[in-house]
N, CA, C and O atoms as CSV, one atom per row, in Angstrom:
chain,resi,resn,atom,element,x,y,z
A,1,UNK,N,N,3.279,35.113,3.939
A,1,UNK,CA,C,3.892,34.549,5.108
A,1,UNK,C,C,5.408,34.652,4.989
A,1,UNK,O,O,5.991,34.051,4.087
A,2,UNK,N,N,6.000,35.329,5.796
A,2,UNK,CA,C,7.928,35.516,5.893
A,2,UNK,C,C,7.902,34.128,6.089
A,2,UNK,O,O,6.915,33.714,6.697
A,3,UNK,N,N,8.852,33.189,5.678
A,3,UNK,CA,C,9.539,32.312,5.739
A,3,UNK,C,C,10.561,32.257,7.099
A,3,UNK,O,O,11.404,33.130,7.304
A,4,UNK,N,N,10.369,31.202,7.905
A,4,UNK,CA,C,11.666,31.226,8.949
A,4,UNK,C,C,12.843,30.690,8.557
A,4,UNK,O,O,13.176,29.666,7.962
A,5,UNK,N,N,13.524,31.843,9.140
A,5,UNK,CA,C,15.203,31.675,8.690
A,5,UNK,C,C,16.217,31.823,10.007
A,5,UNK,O,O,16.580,32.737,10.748
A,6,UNK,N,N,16.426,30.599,9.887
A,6,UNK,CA,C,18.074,30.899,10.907
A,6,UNK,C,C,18.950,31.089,10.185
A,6,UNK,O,O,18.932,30.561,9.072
A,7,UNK,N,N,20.099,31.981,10.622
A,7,UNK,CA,C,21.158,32.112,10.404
A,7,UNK,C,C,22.621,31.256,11.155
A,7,UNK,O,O,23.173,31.319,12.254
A,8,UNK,N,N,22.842,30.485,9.909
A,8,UNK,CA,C,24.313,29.795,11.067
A,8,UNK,C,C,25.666,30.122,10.526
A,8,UNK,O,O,25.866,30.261,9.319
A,9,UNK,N,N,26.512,30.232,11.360
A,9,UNK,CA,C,27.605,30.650,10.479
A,9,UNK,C,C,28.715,28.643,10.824
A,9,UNK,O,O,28.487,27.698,11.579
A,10,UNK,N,N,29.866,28.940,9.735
A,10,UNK,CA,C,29.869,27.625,9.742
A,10,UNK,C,C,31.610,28.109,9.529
A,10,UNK,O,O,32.130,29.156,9.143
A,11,UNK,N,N,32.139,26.844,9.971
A,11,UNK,CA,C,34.236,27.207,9.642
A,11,UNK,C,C,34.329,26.781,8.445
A,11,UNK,O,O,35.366,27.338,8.086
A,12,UNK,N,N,33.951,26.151,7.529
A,12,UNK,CA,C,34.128,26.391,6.243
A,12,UNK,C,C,33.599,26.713,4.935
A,12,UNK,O,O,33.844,26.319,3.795
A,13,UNK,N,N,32.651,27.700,5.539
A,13,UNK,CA,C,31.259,28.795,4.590
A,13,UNK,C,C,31.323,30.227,5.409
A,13,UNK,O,O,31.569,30.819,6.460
A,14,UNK,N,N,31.150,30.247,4.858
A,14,UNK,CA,C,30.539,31.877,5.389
A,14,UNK,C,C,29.295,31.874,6.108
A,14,UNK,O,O,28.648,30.827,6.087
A,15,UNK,N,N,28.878,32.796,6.699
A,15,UNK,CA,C,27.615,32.486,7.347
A,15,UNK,C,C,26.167,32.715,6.476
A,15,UNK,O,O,25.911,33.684,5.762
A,16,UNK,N,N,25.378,31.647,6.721
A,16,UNK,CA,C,24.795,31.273,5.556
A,16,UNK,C,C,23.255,31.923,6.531
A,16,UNK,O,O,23.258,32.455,7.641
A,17,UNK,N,N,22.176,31.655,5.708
A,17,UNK,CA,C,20.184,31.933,6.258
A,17,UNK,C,C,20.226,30.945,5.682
A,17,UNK,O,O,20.742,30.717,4.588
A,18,UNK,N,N,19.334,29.834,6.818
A,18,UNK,CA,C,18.620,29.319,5.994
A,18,UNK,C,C,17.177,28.935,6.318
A,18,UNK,O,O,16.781,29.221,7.448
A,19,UNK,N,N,16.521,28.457,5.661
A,19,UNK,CA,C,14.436,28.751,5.401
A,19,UNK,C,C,14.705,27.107,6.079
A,19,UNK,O,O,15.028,26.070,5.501
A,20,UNK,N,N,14.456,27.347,7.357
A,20,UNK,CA,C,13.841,25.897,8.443
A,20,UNK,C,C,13.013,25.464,7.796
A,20,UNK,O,O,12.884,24.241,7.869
A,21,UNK,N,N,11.999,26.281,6.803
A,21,UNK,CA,C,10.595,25.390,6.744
A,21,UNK,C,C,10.445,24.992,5.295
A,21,UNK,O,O,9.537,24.282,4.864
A,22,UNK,N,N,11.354,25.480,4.639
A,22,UNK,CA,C,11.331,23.735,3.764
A,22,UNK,C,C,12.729,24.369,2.530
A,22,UNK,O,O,12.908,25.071,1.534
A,23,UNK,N,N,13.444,23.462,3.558
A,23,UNK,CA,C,14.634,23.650,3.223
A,23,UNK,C,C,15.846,22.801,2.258
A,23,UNK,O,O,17.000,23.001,1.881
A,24,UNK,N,N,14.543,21.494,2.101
A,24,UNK,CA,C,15.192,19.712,1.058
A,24,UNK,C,C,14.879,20.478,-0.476
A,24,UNK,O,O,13.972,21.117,-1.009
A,25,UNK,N,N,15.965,20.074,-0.734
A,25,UNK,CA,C,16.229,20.401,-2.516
A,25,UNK,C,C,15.876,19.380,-3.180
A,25,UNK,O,O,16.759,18.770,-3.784
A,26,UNK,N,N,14.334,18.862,-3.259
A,26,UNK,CA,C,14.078,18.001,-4.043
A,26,UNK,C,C,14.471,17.116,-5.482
A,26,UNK,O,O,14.280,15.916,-5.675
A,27,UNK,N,N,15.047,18.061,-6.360
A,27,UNK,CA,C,15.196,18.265,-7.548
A,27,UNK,C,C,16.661,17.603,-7.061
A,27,UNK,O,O,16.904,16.473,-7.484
A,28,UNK,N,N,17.431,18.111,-6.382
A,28,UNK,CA,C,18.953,17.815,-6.403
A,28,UNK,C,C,18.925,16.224,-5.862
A,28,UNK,O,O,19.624,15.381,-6.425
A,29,UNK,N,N,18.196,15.934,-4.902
A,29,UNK,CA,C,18.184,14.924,-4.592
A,29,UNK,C,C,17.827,13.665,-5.341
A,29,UNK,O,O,18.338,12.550,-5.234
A,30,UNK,N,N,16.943,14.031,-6.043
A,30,UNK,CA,C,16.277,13.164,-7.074
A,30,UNK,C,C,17.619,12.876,-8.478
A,30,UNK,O,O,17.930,11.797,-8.982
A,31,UNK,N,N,18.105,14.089,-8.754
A,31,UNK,CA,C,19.173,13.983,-9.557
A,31,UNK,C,C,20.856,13.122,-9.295
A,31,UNK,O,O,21.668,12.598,-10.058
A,32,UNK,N,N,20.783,13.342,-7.820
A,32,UNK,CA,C,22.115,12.985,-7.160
A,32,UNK,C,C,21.776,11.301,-7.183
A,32,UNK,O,O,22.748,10.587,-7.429
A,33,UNK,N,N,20.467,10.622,-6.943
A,33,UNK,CA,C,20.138,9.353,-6.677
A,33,UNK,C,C,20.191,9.272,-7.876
A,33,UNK,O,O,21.163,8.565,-8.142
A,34,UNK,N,N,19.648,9.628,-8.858
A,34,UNK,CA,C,20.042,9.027,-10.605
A,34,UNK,C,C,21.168,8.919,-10.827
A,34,UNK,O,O,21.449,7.866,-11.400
A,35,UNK,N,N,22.093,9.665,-10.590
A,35,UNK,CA,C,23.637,10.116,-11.281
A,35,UNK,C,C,24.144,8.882,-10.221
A,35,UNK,O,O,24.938,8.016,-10.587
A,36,UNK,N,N,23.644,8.928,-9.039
A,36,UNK,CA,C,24.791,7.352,-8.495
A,36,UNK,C,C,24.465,6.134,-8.378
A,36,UNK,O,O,24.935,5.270,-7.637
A,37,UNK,N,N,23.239,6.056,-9.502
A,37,UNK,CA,C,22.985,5.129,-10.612
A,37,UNK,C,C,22.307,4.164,-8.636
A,37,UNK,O,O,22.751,3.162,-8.077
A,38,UNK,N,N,21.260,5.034,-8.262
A,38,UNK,CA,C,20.810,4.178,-7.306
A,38,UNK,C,C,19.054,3.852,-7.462
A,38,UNK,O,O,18.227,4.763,-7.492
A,39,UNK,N,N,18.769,2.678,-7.533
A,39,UNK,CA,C,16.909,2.836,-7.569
A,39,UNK,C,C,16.108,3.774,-6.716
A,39,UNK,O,O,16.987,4.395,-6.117
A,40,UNK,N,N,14.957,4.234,-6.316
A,40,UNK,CA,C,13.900,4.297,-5.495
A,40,UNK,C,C,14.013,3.185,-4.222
A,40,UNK,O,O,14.338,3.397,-3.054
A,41,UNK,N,N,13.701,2.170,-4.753
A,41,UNK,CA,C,13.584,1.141,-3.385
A,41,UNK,C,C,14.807,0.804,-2.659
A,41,UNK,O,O,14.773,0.638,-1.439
A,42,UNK,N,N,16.021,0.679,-3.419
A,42,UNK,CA,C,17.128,0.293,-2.465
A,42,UNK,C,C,17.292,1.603,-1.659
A,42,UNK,O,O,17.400,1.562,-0.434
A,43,UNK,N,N,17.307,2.645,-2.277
A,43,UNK,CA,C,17.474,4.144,-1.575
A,43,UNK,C,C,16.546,4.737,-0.635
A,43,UNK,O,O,16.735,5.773,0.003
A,44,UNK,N,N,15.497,3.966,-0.605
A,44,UNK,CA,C,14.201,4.494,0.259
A,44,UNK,C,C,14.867,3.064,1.207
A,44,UNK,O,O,15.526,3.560,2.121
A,45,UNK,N,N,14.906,1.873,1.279
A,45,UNK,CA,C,15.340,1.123,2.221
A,45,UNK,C,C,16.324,1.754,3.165
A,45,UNK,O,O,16.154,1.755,4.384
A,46,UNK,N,N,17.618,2.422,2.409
A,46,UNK,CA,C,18.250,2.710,3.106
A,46,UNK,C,C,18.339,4.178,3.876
A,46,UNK,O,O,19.362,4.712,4.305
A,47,UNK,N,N,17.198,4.597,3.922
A,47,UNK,CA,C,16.750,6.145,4.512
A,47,UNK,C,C,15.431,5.628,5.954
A,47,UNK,O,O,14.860,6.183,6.893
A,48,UNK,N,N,15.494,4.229,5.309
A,48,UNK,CA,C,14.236,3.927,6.242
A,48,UNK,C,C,12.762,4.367,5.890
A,48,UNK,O,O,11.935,4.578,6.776
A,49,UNK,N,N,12.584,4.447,5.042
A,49,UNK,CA,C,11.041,4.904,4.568
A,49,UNK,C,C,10.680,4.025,3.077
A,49,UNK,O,O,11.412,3.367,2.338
A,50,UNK,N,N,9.531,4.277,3.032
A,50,UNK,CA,C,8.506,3.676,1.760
A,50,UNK,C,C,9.319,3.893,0.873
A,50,UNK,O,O,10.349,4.473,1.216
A,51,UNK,N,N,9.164,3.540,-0.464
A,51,UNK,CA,C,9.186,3.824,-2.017
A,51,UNK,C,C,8.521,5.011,-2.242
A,51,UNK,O,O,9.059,6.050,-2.624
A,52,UNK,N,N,6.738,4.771,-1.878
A,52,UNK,CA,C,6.230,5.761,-1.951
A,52,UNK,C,C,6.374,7.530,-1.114
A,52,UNK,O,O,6.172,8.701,-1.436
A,53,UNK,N,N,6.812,6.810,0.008
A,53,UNK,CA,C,7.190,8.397,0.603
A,53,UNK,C,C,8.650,8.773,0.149
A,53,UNK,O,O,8.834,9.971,-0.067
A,54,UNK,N,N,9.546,8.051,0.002
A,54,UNK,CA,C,10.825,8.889,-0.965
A,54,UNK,C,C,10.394,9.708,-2.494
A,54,UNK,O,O,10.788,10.797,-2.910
A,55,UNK,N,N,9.422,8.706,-3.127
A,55,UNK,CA,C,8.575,9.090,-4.137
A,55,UNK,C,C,8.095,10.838,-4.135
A,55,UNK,O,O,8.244,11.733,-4.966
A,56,UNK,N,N,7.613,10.798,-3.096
A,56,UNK,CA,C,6.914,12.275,-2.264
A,56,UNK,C,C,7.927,12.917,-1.945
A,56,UNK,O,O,7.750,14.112,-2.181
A,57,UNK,N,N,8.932,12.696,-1.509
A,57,UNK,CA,C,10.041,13.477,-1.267
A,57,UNK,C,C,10.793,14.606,-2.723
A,57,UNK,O,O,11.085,15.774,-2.977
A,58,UNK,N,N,10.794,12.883,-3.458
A,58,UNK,CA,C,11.334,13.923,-4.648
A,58,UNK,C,C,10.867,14.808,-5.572
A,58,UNK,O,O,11.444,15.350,-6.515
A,59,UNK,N,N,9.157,14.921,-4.973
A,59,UNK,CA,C,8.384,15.349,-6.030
A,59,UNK,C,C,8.056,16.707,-5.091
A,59,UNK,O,O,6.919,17.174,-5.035
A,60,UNK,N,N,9.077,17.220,-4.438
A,60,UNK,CA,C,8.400,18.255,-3.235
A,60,UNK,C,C,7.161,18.329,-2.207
A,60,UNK,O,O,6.797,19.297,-1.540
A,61,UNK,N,N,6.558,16.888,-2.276
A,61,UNK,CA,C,5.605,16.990,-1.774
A,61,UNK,C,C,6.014,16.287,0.319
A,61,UNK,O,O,5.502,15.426,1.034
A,62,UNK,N,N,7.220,17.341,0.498
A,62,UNK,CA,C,7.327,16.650,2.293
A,62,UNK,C,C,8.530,16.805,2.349
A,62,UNK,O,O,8.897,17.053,1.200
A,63,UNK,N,N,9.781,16.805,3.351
A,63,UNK,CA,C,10.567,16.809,3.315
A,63,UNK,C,C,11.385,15.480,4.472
A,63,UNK,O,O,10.674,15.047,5.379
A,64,UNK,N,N,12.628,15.015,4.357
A,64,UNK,CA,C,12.597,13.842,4.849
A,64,UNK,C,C,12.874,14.416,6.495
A,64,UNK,O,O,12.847,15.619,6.754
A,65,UNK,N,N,13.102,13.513,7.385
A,65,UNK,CA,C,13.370,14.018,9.168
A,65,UNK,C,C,14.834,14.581,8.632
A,65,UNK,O,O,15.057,14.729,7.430
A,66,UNK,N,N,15.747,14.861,9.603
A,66,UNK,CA,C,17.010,15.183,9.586
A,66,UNK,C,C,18.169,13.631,9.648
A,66,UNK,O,O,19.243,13.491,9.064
A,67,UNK,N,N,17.377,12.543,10.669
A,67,UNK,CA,C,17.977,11.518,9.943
A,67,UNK,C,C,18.132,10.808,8.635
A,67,UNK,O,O,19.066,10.267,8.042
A,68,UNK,N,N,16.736,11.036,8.390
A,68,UNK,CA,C,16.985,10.447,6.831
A,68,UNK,C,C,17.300,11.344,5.668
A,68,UNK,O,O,17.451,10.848,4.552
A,69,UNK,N,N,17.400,12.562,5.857
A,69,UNK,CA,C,18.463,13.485,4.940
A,69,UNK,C,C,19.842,13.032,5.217
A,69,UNK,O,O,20.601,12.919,4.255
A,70,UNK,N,N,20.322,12.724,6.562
A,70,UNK,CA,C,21.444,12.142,6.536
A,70,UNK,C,C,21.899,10.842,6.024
A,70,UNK,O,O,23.125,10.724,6.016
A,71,UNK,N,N,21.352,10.025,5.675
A,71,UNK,CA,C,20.848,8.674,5.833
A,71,UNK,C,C,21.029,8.601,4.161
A,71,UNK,O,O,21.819,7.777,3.700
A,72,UNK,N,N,20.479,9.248,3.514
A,72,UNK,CA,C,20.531,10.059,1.953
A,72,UNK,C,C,21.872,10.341,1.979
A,72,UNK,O,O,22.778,9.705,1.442
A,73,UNK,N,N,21.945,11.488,2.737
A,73,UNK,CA,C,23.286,12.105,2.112
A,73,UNK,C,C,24.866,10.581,2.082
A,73,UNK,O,O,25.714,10.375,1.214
A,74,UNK,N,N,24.666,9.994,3.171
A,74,UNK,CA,C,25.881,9.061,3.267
A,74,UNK,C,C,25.943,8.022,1.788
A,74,UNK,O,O,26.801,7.703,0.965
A,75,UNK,N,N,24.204,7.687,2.082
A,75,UNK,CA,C,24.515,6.713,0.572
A,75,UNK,C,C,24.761,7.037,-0.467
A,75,UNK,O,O,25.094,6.170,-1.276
A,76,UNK,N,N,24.685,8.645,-0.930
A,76,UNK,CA,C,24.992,8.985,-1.897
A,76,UNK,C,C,26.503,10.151,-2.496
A,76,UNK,O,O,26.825,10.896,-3.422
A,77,UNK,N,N,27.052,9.548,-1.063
A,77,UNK,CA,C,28.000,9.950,-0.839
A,77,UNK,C,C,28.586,11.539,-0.900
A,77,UNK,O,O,29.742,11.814,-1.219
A,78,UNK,N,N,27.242,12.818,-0.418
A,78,UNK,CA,C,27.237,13.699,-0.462
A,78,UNK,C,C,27.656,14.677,0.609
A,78,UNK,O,O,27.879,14.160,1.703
A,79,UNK,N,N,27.825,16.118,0.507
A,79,UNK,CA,C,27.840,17.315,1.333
A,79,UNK,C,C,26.216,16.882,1.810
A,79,UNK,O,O,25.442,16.073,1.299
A,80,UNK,N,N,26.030,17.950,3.229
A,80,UNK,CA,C,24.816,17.996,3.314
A,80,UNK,C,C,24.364,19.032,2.778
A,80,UNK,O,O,23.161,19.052,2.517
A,81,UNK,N,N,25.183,20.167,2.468
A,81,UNK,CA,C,24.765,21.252,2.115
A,81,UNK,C,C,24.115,20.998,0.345
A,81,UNK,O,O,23.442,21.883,-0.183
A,82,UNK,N,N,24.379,19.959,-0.234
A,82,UNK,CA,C,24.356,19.833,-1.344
A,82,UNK,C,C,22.710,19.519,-1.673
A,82,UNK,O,O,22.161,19.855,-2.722
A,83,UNK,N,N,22.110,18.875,-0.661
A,83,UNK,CA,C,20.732,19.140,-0.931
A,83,UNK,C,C,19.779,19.918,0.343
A,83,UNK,O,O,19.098,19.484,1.272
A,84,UNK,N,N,20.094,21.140,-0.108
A,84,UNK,CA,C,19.154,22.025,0.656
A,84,UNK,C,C,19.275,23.607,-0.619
A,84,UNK,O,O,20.325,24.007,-1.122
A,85,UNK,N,N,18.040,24.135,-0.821
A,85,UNK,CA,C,17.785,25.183,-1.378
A,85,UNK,C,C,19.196,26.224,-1.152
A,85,UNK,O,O,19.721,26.412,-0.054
A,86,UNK,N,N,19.664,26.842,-2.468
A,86,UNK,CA,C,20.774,28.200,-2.495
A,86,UNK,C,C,19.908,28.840,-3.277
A,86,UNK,O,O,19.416,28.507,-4.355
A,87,UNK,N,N,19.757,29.904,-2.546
A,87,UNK,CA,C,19.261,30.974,-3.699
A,87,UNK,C,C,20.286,32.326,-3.548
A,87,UNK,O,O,20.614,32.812,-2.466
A,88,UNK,N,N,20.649,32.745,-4.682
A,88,UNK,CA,C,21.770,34.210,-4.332
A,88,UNK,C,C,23.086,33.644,-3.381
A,88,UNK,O,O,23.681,34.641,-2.972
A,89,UNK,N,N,23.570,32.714,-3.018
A,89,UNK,CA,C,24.667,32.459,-2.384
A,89,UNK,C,C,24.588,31.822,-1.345
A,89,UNK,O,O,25.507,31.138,-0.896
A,90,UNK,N,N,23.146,32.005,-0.670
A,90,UNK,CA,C,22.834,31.570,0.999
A,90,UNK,C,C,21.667,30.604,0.821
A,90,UNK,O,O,20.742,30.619,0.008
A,91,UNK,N,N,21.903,29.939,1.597
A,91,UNK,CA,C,20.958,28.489,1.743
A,91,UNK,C,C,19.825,29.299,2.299
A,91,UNK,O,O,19.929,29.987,3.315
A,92,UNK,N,N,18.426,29.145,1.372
A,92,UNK,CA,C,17.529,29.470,1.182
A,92,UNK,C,C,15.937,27.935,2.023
A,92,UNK,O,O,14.734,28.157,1.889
């Protein structure tokens, strides 16, 4: 199955592809919530979802809506680009 990819170009990247269909960097996310020394539950409170479905999130099993990637990204005081798949240079 080809993977769907838009292409966006952006004013401070280059123009990037990226894979719509599963595009949350699990691993980074899971790492970025350790490193800013945040729990599961306060961090799933503040995304609006379970323990258990952030749980699922970080284990690749789903990816969050686009609000609560945002919702993530603020509390952890991130890029958004910072959790979504790069493979070779371009958001994958």
């Amino acid at each position: 199955m080809t993977p769907a990819l838009t292409t966006f170009s952006l004013p401070d990247r280059a123009c990037v592809r990226v894979n719509t269909a599963r595009m949350f960097n699990y691993t980074a996310a899971r790492e970025s919530r350790i490193n800013a020394g945040r729990n599961l539950t306060e961090t799933a409170a503040a995304m609006g979802v379970s323990v258990s479905t952030l749980s699922r999130y970080e284990r690749g099993e789903g990816e969050p809506s686009f609000s609560q990637g945002m919702a993530l990204v603020a509390l952890l005081n991130l890029h958004p680009f910072d959790l979504l798949k790069v493979t070779d240079g371009a958001v994958a």
